[in-house]
C-alpha positions in Angstrom: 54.6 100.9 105.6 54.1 103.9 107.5 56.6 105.8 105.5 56.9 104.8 102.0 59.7 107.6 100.8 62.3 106.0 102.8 63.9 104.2 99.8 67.2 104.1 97.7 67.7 104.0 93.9 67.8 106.6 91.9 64.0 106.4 89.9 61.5 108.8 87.4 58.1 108.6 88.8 56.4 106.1 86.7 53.1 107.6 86.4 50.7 108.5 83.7 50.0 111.8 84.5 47.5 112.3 81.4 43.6 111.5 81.2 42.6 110.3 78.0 39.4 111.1 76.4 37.2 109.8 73.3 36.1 112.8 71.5 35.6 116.3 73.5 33.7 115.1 76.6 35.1 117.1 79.6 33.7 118.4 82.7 34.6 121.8 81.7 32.8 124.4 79.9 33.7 126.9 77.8 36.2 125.1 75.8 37.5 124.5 72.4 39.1 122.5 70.1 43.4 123.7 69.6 43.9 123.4 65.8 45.8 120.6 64.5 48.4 122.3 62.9 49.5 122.9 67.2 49.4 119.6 67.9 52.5 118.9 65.6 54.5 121.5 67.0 57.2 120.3 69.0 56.8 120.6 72.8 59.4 119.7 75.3 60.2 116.5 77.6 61.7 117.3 80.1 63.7 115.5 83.6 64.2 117.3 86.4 66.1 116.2 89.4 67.5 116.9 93.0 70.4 115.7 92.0 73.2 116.4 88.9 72.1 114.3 86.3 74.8 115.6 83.0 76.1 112.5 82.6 73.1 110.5 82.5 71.4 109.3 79.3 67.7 109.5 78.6 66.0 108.5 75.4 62.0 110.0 74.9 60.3 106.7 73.3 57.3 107.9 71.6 54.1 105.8 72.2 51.3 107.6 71.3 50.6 111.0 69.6 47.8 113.4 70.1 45.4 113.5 67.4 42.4 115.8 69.1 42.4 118.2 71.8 41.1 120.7 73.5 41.5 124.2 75.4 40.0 126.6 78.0 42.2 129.1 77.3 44.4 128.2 80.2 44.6 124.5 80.5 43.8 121.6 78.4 40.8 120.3 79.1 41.1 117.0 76.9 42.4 115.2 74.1 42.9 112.0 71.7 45.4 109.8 70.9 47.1 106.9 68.4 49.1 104.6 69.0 52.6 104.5 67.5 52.2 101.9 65.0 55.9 100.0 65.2 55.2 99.8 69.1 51.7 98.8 68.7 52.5 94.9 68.9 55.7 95.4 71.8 52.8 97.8 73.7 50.1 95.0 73.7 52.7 92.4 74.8 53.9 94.5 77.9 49.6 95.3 78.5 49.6 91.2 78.5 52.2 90.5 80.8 51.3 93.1 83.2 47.6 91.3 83.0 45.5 93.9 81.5 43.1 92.8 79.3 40.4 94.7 77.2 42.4 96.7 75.6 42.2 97.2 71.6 45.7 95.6 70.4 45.4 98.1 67.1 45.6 101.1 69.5 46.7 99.9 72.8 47.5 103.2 74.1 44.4 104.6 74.7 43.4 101.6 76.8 46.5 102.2 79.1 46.0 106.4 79.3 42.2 105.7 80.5 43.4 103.1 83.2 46.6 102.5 84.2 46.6 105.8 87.1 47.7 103.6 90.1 51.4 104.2 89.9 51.8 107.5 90.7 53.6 107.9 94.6 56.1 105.9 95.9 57.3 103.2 95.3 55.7 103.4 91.9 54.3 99.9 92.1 51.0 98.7 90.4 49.5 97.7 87.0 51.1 101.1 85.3 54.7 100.4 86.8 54.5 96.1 85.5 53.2 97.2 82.0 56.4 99.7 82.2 59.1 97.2 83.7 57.8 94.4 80.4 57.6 97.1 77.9 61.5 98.4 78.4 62.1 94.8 78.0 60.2 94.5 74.4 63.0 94.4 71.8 60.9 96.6 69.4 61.8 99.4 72.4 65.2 98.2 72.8 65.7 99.1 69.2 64.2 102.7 69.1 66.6 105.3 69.5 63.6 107.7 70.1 64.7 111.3 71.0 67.8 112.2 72.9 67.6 114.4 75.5 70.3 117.1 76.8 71.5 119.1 79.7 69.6 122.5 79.9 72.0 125.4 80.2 72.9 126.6 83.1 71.0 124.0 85.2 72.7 120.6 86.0 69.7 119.1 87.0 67.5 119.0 84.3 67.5 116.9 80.7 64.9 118.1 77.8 64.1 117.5 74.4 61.8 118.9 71.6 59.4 116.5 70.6 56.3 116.1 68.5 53.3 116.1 70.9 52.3 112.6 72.3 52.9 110.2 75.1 56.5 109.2 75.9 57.9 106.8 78.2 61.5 107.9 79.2 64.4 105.7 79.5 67.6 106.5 81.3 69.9 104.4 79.6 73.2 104.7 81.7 75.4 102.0 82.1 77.7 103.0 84.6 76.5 105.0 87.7 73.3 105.7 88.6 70.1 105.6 86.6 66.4 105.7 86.9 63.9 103.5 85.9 61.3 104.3 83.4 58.8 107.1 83.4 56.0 107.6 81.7 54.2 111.0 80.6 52.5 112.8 78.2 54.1 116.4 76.9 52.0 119.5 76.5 50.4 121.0 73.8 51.0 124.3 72.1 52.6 125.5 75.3 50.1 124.6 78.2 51.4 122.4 80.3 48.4 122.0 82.4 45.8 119.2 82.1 42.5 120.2 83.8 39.9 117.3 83.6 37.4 115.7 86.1 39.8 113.4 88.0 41.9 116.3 88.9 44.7 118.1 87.2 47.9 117.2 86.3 51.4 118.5 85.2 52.2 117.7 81.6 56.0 117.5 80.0 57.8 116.8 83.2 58.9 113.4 84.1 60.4 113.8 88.0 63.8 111.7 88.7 63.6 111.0 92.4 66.7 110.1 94.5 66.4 107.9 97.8 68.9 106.7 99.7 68.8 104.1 102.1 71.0 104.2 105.2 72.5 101.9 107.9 73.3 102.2 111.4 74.8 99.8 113.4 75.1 99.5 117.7 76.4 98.1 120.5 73.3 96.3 122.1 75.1 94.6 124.9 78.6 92.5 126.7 78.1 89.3 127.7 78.6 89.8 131.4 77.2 93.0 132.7 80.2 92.5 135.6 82.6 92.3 132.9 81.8 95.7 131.2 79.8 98.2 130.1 77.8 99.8 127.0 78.0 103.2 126.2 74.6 104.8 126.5 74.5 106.3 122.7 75.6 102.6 121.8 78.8 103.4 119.7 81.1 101.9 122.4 81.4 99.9 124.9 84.0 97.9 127.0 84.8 94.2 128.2 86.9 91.2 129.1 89.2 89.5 126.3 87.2 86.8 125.4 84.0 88.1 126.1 81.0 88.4 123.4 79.9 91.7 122.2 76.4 92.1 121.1 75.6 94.4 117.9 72.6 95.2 116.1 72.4 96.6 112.3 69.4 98.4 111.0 68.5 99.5 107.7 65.5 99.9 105.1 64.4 97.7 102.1 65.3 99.8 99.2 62.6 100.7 96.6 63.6 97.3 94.4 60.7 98.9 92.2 61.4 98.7 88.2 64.3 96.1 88.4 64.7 93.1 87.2 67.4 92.1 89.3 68.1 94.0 92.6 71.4 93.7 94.7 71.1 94.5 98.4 74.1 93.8 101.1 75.3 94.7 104.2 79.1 95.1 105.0 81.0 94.6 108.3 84.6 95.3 108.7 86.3 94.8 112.1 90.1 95.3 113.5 92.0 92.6 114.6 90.9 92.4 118.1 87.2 91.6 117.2 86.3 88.4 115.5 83.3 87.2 113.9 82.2 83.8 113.7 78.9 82.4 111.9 78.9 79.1 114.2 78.6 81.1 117.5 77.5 84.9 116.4 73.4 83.6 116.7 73.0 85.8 114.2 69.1 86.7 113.2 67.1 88.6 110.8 64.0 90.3 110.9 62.0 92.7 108.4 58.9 94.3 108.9 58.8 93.3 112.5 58.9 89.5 111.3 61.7 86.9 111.7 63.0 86.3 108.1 63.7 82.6 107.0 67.6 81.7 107.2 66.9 80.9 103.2 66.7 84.5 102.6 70.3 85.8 103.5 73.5 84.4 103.1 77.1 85.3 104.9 79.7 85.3 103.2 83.3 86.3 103.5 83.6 85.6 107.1 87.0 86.0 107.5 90.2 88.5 107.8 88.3 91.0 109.2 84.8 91.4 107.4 81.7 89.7 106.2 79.0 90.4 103.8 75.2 89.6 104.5 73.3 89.4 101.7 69.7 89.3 100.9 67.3 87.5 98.9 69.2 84.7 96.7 72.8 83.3 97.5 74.3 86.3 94.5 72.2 89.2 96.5 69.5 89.2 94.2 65.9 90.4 96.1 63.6 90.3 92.7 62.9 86.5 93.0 62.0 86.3 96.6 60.6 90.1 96.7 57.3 89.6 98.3 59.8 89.1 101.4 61.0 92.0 100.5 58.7 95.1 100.9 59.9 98.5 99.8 60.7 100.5 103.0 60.5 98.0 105.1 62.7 98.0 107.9 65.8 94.9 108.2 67.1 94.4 111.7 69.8 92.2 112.4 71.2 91.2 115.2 74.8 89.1 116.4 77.9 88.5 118.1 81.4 89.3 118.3 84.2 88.5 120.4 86.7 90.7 121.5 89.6 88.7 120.8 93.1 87.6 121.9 94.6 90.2 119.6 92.7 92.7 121.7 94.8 95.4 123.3 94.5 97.6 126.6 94.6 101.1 125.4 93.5 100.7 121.6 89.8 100.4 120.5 89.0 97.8 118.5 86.8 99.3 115.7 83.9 97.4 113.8 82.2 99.4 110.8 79.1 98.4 108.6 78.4 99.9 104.8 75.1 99.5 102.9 75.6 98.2 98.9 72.4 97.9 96.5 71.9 98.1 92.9 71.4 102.0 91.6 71.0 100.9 88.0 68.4 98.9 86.5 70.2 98.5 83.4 73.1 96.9 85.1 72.4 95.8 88.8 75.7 94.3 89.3 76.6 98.5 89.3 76.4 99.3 93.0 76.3 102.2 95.5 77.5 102.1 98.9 76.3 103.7 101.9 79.1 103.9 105.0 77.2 103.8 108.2 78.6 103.5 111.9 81.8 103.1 113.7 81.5 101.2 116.5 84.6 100.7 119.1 85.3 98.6 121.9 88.0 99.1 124.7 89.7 96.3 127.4 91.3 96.8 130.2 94.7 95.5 131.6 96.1 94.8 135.6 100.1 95.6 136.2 101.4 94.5 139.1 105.0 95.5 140.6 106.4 93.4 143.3 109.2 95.0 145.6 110.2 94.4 149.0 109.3 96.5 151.9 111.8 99.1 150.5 110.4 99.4 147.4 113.4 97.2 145.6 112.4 95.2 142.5 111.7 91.3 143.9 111.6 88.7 141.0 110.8 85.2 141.9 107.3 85.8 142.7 103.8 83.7 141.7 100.4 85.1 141.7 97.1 84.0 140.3 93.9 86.2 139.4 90.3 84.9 140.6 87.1 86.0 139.9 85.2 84.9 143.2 87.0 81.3 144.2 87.7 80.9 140.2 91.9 81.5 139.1 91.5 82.8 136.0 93.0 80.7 133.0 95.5 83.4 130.7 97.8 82.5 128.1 101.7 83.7 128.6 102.3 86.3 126.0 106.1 87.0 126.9 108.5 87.7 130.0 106.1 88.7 132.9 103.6 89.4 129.9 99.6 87.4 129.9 96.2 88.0 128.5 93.0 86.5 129.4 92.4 83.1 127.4 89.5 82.4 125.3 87.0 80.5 125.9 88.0 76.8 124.7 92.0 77.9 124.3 94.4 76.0 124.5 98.1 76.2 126.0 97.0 78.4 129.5 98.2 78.2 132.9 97.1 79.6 136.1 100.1 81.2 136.9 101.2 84.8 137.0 105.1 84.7 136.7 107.0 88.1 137.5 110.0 88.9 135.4 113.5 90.0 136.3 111.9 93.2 137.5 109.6 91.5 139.3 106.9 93.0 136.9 103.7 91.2 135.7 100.5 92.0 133.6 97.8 90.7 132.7 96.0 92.1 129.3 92.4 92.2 128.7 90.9 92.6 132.0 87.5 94.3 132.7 85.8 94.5 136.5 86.5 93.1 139.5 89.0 90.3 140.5 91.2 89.1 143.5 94.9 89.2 143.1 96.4 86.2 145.2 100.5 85.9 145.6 100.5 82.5 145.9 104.5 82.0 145.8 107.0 84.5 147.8 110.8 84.9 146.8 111.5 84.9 150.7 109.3 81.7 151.0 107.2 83.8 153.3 104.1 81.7 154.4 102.2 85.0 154.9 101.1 85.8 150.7 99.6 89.3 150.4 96.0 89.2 148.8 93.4 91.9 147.9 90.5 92.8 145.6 91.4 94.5 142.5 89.2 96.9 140.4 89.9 97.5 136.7 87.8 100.3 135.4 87.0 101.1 131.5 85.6 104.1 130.3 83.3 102.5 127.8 84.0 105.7 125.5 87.8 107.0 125.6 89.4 103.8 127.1 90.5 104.8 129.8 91.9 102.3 132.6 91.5 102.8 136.1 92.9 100.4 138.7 91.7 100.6 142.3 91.7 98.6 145.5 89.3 96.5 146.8 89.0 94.5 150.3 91.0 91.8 151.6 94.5 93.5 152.2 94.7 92.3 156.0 98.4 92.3 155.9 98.7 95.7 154.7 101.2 95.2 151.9 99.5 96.1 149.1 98.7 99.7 147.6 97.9 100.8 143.9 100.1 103.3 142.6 99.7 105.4 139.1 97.6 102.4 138.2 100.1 100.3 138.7 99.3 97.1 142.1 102.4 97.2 144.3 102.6 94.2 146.1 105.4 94.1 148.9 107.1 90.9 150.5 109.2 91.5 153.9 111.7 89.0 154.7 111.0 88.9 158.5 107.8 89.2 160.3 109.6 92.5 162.0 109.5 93.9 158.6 105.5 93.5 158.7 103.4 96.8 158.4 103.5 97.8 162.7 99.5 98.0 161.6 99.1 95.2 160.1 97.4 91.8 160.9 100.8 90.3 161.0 102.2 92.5 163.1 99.4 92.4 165.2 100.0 88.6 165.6 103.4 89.8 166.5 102.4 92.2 169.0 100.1 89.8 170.4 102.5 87.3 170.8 105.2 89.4 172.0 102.4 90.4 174.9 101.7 87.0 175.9 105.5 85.9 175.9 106.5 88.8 178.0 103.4 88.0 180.5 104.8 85.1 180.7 107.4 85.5 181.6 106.9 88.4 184.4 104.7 85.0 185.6 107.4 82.8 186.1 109.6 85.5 187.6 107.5 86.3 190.3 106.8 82.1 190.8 110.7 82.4 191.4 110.7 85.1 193.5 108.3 83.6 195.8 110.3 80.3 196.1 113.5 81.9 196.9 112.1 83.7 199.7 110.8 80.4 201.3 
C-alpha cells in the first residue's frame, strides 16, 4: 500500500524498541558499566497519546528485567537481561506460535530482544506483533495483574507507572470503548531514556498509543438515462425520473485489523422513503485493492425499511479468518443501484446516508465505533397542467396522455386529477391523464423532455392541442422548471408560473386569428368567397345575353 497510516483502531506501537546485548559489546567507546544498585530503581512506563486516554486501563506486564548495563554518560549504550521466570513457559509458547525457533525456553527473552525488530511502523505486523497477539492470549498473562498505570496530572493524554527496570509489554485492558492493542518496550535506566547502539538509537520508557480512523464517502456516479436527469458535478446530488435507477458508489479503507483476534468491519446505508434498495436488481460489486472481491466475502443484510448493512469478511462481519483478503489500508469500493421510488416527491430530496462501523477494541470486538460519512440527495420533477377555455374558465372533462417520443407514458392515478410515473413492472396504470373538477392535472415524478397530447376535448373538438414539454431539475436545490417545446401549431397552449395551460375553444371562430386553425379558416373563408364572386359574375354574364 502506498500509504500505510491510513487505518482505524485505536493501537500502542508494538515494537521492541530495545537492542539486547550479551555482556558489554557495543560500538561505542568510552563507556561503563551503571552499578546494579540503579538498575533496581524504579523507572517509569509510560503511554502517551493524541487522544484522552483517562478512562482507559493499562496494565505494565513485566517480562524481563535488566541484569547488566551500560553508560556513556548520556545514553545507554547496552545491557542484559532475564527472563521473568512465571512467564518464562507462556513466553516460549507465544515464541512457538508465532514460529520462532532457536530460542533458549529458560530465558526466552533475550532471544526475542535480539530479533524480533520488524514491527515497528504501521500496521505493526510481523514476527514481533504474532509473538505479541499469542502471548496476551497465554493464561499465565491473563492472570498477572502486573503494574497499573495512571493518568499524569495535568495531561489527559498520557498513563505512567513506576516500575522496576526491565522489558514490559503493555496491555490496555478496557472493555467498553476504545482500546489499543499490546505494546511492547523496554523502560530506562537510572534516568536515561536513550538507547545508543549500532543498529541505531532508540527511545526507551515510552510506549506510543496511535489513533487512526477510517472514513467513508459515498457518490452519486450516475441516472439511468442521461435524458432523464442529471448528476451534480461534486456527486452529492443529482435528479431523475420516478422509477429511474440511481447509481452510487461507497469508498472506504481496510482498517488496521492488526492485533485482533476478531475484527468487525461494516458499511451502513440509510435512505428516505422515496429511494429503494434492492439486492436482486442493485448489481451491487466489491472491489479492494483495485481487485474484484469474491461475493463470499461480504454479505447484505437488513435490506429493508430504509437501510442495509454490508459487511465484510464472514456472514457476523468478522475479517480475521479471511484477512489475507483483507490488507490493512487497502482501499474498498463498492458500487450499486437505487431507485427513486413511487413514494418519491417533486419538491423534497430524497436523502441516502452511509456510516462506517469496525471493532475499536481488541478485548471485545463486538464494541464498535462508527464513522458518519456522506449525504447524498436526489430531486424529481413534476408537470401541472390547467385546462380552461379560451377565456381562461376552468374546463373539466378533458383527457391527455404524456409520450416520450411515440411512447404514452404508463402512470399510476394517485387521486382526483393527481398521477405519478409507474415503475418499472407496476401494476394497476393507465395511459390516461384525467382532469378534475377544476380541470387540473399532474403528473409527479417527471424529469426531461416529453410531449403533452389532449387526446379528449369537453367540446368534442376534433382539433386536440399538443406540444413538447420540458421539465427541468436543478440537480442541487430542486428546483422545477417547466418550459415549452415545439409542436403547438394551434396556438393554444402557453406555460404559465410553471404551470401548462392548455385552452379548448368551442368554435373554430374562437381559434387563435394566428393559428393553424384559423388559418384553415382564413383559407377557407378565401376560397368560399372566390367562389362565389365566380359564380356572380357567370350570372351576370348570362343575364345580359
Amino acid at each position: 500500500m502506498n500509504n500505510p497510516w491510513k487505518h482505524t483502531m485505536a493501537a500502542i506501537t508494538g515494537y521492541l524498541t530495545v537492542m539486547a546485548i550479551t555482556g558489554v559489546g557495543t560500538a561505542y567507546a568510552d563507556t561503563s558499566r551503571i552499578p546494579a544498585a540503579e538498575l533496581a530503581k524504579t523507572q517509569p512506563i509510560t503511554v502517551t497519546a493524541t487522544t484522552d486516554i483517562t478512562a482507559n486501563t493499562f496494565d505494565a506486564i513485566p517480562l524481563a528485567a535488566y541484569t547488566y548495563a551500560t553508560t556513556d554518560g548520556t545514553d545507554i549504550t547496552g545491557y542484559d537481561l532475564a527472563t521473568n521466570a512465571s512467564l518464562t513457559e507462556a513466553i516460549g509458547a507465544a515464541l512457538t506460535a508465532a514460529g520462532a525457533t532457536g530460542y533458549d525456553k529458560n530465558d526466552p527473552m533475550l532471544w526475542v530482544v535480539q530479533n524480533l525488530l520488524d514491527s515497528q511502523t504501521s500496521p505493526w505486523s510481523g514476527q514481533l506483533r504474532a509473538f505479541l497477539d499469542a502471548l496476551k492470549n497465554e493464561q499465565a498473562v491473563k492472570d498477572t495483574a502486573g503494574t497499573r498505570l495512571h493518568p499524569v496530572e495535568g495531561d489527559t493524554n498520557r498513563q505512567s507507572a513506576q516500575v522496576t527496570p526491565g522489558v514490559y509489554m503493555v496491555l490496555d485492558r478496557t472493555t467498553t470503548g476504545r482500546a489499543a492493542i499490546a505494546g511492547l518496550n523496554g523502560t530506562g535506566i537510572n534516568g536515561k531514556t536513550r538507547l545508543a547502539t549500532d543498529a541505531g538509537t532508540f527511545t526507551l520508557g515510552e510506549v506510543e498509543y496511535k489513533v487512526h480512523d477510517i472514513a467513508v464517502s459515498k457518490r452519486i456516479t450516475a441516472v439511468e438515462d442521461e435524458d432523464k436527469g442529471d448528476v451534480n458535478t461534486d456527486g452529492l446530488s443529482a435528479d431523475t425520473e420516478q422509477g429511474r435507477m440511481v447509481s452510487m458508489r461507497l469508498t472506504t479503507t481496510v482498517p488496521n485489523w492488526t492485533g485482533y483476534d476478531k475484527y468487525y468491519l461494516a458499511l451502513n446505508d440509510t435512505y428516505s422513503q422515496g429511494l429503494s434498495f434492492d439486492p436482486a436488481t442493485a448489481a451491487m460489486t466489491v472491489g479492494v485493492d483495485g481487485e474484484p472481491l469474491d461475493a463470499q466475502y461480504w454479505h447484505v443484510t437488513g435490506a429493508k425499511d430504509g437501510a442495509f448493512t454490508l459487511r465484510f469478511g464472514t456472514t457476523d462481519g468478522d475479517l480475521i479468518p479471511n484477512k489475507t483478503m483483507f490488507p490493512v489500508g487497502a482501499p474498498i469500493t463498492v458500487e450499486y443501484r437505487m431507485m427513486l421510488d413511487k413514494d418519491a416527491v417533486a419538491g423534497t430530496k430524497d436523502t441516502n446516508s452511509v456510516n462506517v462501523e469496525y471493532s475499536h477494541n481488541p478485548n471485545t470486538w463486538t464494541d464498535h465505533e462508527t464513522k458518519q460519512g456522506d449525504t447524498v440527495s436526489v430531486h424529481t420533477g413534476k408537470t401541472t397542467v390547467s385546462k380552461t377555455d379560451m377565456n381562461g374558465q376552468p374546463l373539466a372533462g378533458a383527457e391527455f396522455q404524456l409520450f416520450d417520443g411515440d411512447t404514452a407514458r404508463e402512470v399510476i392515478k394517485t387521486g382526483d386529477g393527481a398521477y405519478r410515473l409507474a415503475e418499472p413492472g407496476e401494476s394497476g396504470t393507465t395511459l390516461i391523464l384525467a382532469t378534475d373538477t377544476n380541470g387540473h392535472v399532474s403528473v409527479n415524478g417527471t424529469d426531461g423532455a416529453y410531449v403533452l397530447k389532449e387526446t379528449k376535448s369537453p367540446y368534442s373538438n376534433p382539433l386536440l392541442p399538443q406540444a413538447g414539454v420540458t421539465v427541468a431539475v436543478d440537480d442541487k436545490t430542486g428546483a422545477i422548471t417547466t418550459t415549452e417545446g415545439d409542436g403547438d401549431v394551434h396556438q393554444m397552449i402557453d406555460v404559465t408560473d410553471g404551470t401548462v395551460v392548455v385552452r379548448n375553444a368551442r368554435t373554430l371562430l374562437e381559434m387563435p386569428k394566428t393559428g393553424a386553425a384559423w388559418l384553415l379558416v382564413w383559407a377557407s373563408g378565401c376560397v368560399l368567397a372566390a367562389l362565389a364572386g365566380v359564380l356572380l359574375l357567370a350570372r351576370s354574364r348570362t343575364a345580359r345575353h
